[in-house]
KOLVEX-180106 format. One record per residue (C-alpha): residue number from 1; residue in one letter; chain; x, y, z. Coordinates in pm, whole numbers, plus 50000, padded with zeros to 5 digits. Layout:
<sites>
SITE   num   residu   chaine      px      py      pz
SITE   NUM        a        A       X       Y       Z
...
</sites>
This chain:
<sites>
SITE   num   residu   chaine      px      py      pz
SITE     1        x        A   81618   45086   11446
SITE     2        x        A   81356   45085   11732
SITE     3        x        A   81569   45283   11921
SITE     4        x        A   81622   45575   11660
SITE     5        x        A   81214   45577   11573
SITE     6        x        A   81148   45647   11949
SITE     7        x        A   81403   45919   11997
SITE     8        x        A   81232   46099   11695
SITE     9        x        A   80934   46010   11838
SITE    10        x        A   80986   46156   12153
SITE    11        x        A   81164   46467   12002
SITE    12        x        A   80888   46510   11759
SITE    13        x        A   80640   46489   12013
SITE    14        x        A   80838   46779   12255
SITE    15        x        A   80845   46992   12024
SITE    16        x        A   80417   46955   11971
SITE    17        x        A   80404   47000   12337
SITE    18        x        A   80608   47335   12305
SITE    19        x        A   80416   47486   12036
SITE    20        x        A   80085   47381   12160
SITE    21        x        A   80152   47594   12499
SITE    22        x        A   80312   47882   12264
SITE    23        x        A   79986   48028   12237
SITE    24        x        A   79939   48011   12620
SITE    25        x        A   80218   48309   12680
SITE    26        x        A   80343   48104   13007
SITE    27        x        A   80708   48283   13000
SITE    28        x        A   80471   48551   13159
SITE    29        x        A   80433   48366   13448
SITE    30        x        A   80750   48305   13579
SITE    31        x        A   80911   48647   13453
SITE    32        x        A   80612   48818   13623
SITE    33        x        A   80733   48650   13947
SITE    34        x        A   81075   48714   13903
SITE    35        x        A   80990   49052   13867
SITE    36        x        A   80812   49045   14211
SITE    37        x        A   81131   48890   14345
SITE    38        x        A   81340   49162   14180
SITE    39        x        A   81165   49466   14363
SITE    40        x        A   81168   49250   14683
SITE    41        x        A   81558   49258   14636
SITE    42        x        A   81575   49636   14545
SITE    43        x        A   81346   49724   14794
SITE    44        x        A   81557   49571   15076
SITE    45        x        A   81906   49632   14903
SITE    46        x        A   81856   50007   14870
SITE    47        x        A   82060   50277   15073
SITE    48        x        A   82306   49993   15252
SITE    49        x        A   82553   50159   15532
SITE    50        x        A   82914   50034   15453
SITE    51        x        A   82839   49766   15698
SITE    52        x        A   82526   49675   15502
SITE    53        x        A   82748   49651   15234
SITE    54        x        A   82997   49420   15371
SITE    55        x        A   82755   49164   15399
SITE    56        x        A   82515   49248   15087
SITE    57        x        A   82570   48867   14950
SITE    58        x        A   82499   48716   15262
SITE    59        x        A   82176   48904   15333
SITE    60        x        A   82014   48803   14951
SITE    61        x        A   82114   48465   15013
SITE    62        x        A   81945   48454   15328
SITE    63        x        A   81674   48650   15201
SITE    64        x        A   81555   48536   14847
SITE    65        x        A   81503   48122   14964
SITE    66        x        A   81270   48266   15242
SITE    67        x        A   81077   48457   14972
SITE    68        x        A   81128   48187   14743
SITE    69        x        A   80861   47945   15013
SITE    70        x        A   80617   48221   14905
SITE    71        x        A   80606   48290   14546
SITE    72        x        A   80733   47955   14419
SITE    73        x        A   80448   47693   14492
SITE    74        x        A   80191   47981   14418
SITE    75        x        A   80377   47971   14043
SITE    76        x        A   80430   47646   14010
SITE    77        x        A   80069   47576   14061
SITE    78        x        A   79992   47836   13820
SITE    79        x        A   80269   47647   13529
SITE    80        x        A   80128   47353   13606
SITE    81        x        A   79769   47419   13596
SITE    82        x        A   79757   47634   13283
SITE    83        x        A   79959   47316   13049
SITE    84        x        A   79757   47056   13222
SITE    85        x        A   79408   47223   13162
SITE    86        x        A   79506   47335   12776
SITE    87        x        A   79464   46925   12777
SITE    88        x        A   79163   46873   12984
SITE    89        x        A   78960   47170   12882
SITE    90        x        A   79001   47065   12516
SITE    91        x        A   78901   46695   12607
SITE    92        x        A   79210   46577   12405
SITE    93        x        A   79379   46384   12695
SITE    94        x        A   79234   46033   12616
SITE    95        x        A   79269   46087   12250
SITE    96        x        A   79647   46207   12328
SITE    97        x        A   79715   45891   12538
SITE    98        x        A   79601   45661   12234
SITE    99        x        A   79825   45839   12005
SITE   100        x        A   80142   45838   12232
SITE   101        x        A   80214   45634   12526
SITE   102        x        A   80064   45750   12846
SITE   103        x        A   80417   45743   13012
SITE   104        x        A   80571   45977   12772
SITE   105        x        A   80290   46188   12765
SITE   106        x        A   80343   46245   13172
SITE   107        x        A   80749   46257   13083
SITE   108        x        A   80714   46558   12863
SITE   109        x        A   80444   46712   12976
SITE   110        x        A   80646   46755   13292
SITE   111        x        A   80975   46875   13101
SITE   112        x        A   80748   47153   12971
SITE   113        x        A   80670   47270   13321
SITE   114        x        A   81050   47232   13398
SITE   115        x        A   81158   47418   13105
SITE   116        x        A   80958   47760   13249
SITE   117        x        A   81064   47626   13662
SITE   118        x        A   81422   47707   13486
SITE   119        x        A   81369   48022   13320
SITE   120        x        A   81240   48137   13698
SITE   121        x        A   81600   48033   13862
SITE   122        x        A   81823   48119   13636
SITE   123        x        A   81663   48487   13604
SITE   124        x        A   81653   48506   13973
SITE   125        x        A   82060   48400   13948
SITE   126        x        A   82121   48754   13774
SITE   127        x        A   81987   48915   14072
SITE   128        x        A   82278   48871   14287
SITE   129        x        A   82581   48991   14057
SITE   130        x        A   82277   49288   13975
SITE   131        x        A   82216   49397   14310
SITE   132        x        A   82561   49369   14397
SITE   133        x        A   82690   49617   14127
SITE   134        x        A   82396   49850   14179
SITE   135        x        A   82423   49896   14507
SITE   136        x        A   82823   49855   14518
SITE   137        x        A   82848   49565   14795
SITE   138        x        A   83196   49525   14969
SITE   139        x        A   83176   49147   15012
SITE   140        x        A   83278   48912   14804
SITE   141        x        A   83070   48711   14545
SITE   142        x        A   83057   48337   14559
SITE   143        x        A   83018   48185   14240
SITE   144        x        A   82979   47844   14472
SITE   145        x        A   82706   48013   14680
SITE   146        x        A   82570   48067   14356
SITE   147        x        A   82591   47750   14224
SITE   148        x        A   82438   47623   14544
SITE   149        x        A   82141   47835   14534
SITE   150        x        A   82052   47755   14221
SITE   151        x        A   82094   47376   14239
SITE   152        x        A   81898   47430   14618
SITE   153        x        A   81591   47646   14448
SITE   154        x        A   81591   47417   14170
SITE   155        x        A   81577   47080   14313
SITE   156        x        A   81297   47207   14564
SITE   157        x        A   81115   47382   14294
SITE   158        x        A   81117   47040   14068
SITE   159        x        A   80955   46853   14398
SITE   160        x        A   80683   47080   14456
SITE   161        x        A   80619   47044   14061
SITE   162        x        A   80595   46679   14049
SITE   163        x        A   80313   46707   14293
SITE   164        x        A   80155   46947   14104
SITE   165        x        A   80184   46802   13768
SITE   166        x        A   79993   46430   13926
SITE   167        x        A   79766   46713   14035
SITE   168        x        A   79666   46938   13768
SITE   169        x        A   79647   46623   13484
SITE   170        x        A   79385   46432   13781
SITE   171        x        A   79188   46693   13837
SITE   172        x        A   78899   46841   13558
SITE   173        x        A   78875   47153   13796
SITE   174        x        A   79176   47345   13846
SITE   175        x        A   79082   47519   14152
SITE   176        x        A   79227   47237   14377
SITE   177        x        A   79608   47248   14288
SITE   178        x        A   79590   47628   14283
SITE   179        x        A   79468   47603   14633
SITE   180        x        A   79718   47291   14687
SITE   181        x        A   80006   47581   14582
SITE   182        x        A   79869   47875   14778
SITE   183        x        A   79822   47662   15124
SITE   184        x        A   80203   47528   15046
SITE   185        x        A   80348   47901   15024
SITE   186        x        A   80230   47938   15359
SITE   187        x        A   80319   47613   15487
SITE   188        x        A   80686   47653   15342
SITE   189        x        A   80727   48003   15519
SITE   190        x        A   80581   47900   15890
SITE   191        x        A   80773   47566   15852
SITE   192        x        A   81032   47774   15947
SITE   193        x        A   80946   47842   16281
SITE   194        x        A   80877   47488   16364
SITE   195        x        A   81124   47211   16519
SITE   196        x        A   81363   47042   16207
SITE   197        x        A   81186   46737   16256
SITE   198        x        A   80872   46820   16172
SITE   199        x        A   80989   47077   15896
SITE   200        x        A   81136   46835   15720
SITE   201        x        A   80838   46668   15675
SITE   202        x        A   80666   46968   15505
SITE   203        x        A   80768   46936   15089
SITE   204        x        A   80725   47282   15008
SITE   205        x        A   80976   47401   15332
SITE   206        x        A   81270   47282   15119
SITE   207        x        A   81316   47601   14970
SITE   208        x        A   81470   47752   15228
SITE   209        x        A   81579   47416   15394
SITE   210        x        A   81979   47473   15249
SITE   211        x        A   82027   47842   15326
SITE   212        x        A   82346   47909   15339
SITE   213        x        A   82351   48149   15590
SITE   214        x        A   82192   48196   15996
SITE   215        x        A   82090   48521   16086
SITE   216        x        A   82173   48690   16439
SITE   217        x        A   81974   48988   16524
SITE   218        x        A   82159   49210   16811
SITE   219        x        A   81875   49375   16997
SITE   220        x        A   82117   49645   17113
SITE   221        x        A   82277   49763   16769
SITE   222        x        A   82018   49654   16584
SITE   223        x        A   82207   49533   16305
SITE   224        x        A   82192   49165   16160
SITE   225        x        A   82541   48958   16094
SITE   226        x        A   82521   48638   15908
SITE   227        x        A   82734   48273   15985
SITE   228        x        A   82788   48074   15742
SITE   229        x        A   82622   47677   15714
SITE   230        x        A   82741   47424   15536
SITE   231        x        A   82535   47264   15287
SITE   232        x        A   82388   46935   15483
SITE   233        x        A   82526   46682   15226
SITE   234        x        A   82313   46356   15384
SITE   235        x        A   81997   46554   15338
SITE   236        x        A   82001   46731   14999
SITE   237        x        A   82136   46353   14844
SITE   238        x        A   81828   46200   15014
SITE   239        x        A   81605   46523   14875
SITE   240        x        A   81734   46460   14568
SITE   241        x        A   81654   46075   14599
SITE   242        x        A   81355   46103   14725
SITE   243        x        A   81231   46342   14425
SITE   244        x        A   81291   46072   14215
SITE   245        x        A   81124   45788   14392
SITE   246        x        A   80833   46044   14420
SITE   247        x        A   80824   46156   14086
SITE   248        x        A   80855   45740   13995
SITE   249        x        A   80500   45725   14214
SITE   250        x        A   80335   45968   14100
SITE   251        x        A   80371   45842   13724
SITE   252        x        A   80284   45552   13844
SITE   253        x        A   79919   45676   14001
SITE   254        x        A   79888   45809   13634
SITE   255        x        A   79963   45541   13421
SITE   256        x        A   79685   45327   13607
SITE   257        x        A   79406   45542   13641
SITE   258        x        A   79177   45610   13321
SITE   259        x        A   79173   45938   13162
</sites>
């Protein structure tokens, strides 16, 4: 009987924390990024040669992850920030914690922010099969590649937003996790250029950490061609692991300080 009162509960209580941010208009956020990411693919899709073409897939696979280190934490922050401060502006977190538990409060707050990190990937999915058809690319399309993409951007996406979301509910001023995002969008991109040690060290690099293509750049042609890389098993299981254990922290930092 306990059980079935706290499911309602908790259902009950996700659907307050969707129509409280209804008013908030955050699908604008991530559609306005996507839109950014959509002229980014346009832009570098347009006017292929037929050898562009052969290898249109390969290029907006390599391509959109490296953007991705960019415009993702700089969004995230933004989702994050805007659901967290509706709370903390309003001076209804303590009263919300003494209505609900303070662990389910973090749970579904953090859904909420999921729910609009999803809309992001799964609109930047339709790019591919778009691009591909509007520009009439020779290669093949992976579904897989697709698949992996997706489960790549979203995974890395969901890390960057647990550290936001400890961030944003901590913190009365908002200005720190939106710097927190903007310095990580740089981070991700030069972590890049640095050794695969120390990249892997840097949590908003993951974005482009499980490309599925390297780039070779022939000085004499000047054309690019593009080798395929295996997705590094080891690593994305301990990602994924270590998301959790992370995410398991970070509640717990919440659920013992005082709001």
């Amino acid at each position: 009987m306990n059980t079935a009162t706290n499911t309602t509960h908790r259902a009950h209580s996700a659907a307050v924390e969707f129509k409280k941010g209804r008013r908030l208009h955050l699908s604008l956020v991530p559609l306005g990024f996507l839109f950014v990411v959509f002229l980014w693919a346009v832009y570098v899709s347009k006017d292929p040669s037929d050898y562009e073409r052969a290898q249109g897939y390969a290029y907006l696979f390599f391509e959109l992850p490296l953007l991705n280190c960019i415009v993702m934490p700089i969004m995230i922050s933004v989702i994050a920030s805007r659901l967290c401060d509706m709370e903390i502006k309003g001076q209804t977190l303590k009263l919300l914690c003494t209505l609900q538990k303070k662990g389910s409060f973090y749970d579904l707050k953090f859904l909420h922010e999921v729910f609009y990190l999803l809309i992001f990937v799964l609109g930047e999915a339709l790019i591919f099969p778009f691009c591909g058809t509007l520009f009439r690319f020779t290669e093949t399309f992976s579904l897989s590649l697709l698949v992996r993409h997706v489960t790549a951007t979203f995974a890395a996406g969901a890390a960057v937003l647990i550290l936001q979301h400890l961030l944003s509910l901590c913190q009365k001023n908002q200005i720190l996790p939106l710097i927190v995002g903007l310095a990580g969008s740089f981070l991700g991109l030069f972590s890049m250029f640095f050794p695969h040690a120390v990249a892997r060290l840097i949590l908003w690099g993951y974005f482009g950490a499980f490309l599925p293509y390297s780039m070779n750049y022939d000085d004499i042609s000047r054309q690019m061609s593009f080798t395929f890389v295996p997705l590094p098993v080891g690593l994305f299981v301990g990602f994924l692991l270590f998301s959790v254990l992370f995410y398991l922290v970070c509640r717990c930092i919440f659920l013992r300080r005082e709001v």
